[in-house]
C-alpha positions in Angstrom: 154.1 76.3 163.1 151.1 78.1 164.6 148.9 74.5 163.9 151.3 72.7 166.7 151.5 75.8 168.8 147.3 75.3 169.1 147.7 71.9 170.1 150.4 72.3 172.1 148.6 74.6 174.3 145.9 72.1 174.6 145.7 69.3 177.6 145.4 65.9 175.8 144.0 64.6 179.1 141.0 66.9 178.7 140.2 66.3 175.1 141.0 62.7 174.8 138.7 60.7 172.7 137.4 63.8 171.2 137.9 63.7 167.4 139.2 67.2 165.8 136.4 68.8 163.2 137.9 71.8 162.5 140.0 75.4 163.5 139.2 79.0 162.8 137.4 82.0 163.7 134.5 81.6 166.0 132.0 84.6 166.8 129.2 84.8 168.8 125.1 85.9 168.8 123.0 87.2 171.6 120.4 89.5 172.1 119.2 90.6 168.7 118.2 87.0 168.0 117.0 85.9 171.8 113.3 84.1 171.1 113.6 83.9 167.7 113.1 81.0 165.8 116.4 78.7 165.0 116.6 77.0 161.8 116.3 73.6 163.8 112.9 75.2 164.7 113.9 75.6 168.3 113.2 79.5 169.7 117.1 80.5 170.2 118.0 81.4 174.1 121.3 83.4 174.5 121.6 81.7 177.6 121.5 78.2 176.5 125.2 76.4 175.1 124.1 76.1 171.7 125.9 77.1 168.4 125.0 77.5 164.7 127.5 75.3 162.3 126.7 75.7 158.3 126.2 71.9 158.0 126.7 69.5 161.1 123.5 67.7 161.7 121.3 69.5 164.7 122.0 67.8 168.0 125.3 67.6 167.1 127.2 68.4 170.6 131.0 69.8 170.2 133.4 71.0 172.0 134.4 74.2 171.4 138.0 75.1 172.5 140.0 78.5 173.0 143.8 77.9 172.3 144.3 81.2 173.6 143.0 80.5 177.2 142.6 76.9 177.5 139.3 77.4 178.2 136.7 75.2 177.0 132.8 74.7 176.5 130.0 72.0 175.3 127.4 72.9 172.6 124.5 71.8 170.7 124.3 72.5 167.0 120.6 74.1 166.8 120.8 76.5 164.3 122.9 77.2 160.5 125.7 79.8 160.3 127.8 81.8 160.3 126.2 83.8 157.6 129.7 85.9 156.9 132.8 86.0 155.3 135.3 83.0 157.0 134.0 81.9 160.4 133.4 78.5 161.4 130.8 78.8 163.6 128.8 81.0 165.6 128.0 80.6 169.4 125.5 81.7 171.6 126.4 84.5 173.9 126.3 81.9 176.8 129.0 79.8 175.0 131.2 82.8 174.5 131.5 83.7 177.8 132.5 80.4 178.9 135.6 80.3 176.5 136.3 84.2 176.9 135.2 85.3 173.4 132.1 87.8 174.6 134.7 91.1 175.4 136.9 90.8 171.7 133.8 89.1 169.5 135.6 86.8 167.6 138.4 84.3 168.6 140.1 81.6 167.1 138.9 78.1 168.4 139.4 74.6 167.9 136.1 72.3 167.5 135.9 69.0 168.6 133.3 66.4 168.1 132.2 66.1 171.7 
């Protein structure tokens, strides 16, 4: 099923003793928001790895992991979101590039308490 495909194409090596939050759609935020003020407070930098989840306490770092590529990144929770219909989270541009999600805009991506 598509669940063990994900995990398959994960290296346990790279994750290990990361714990598993959640899968699904990830998009990302740039330059529209850069300098403006986060929900944590913090002015938002579209050059920073940060992220904004709906309810995981601010300074909360994950891990943010494309299946697709294998690719993977380190965030900060600084900010709430994703403010539409069924996405998980939403990362800064800086983020996105890292895990290959900047050119299609949304991806599927496995989070992992970091």
């Amino acid at each position: 099923d598509q669940a063990r495909l994900q995990e398959a194409e994960m290296d346990p090596d790279e994750d290990a003793g990361e714990q598993e939050i959640a899968r699904g759609l990830a998009s990302w935020y740039g330059q529209k928001f850069h300098g403006r003020r986060t929900a944590s407070g913090e002015r938002f930098d579209m050059n920073d790895l940060t992220a904004a989840h709906p309810n995981l306490p601010f300074g909360t770092r994950l891990t943010v992991h494309n299946p697709r590529n294998g690719r993977s990144v380190t965030v900060r929770v600084n900010d709430r979101g994703p403010h539409t219909g069924r996405r998980i989270i939403d990362l800064s541009r800086a983020a996105a590039k890292a895990i290959g999600l900047v050119g299609v805009g949304t991806g599927t991506v496995v989070l992992l308490r970091a």
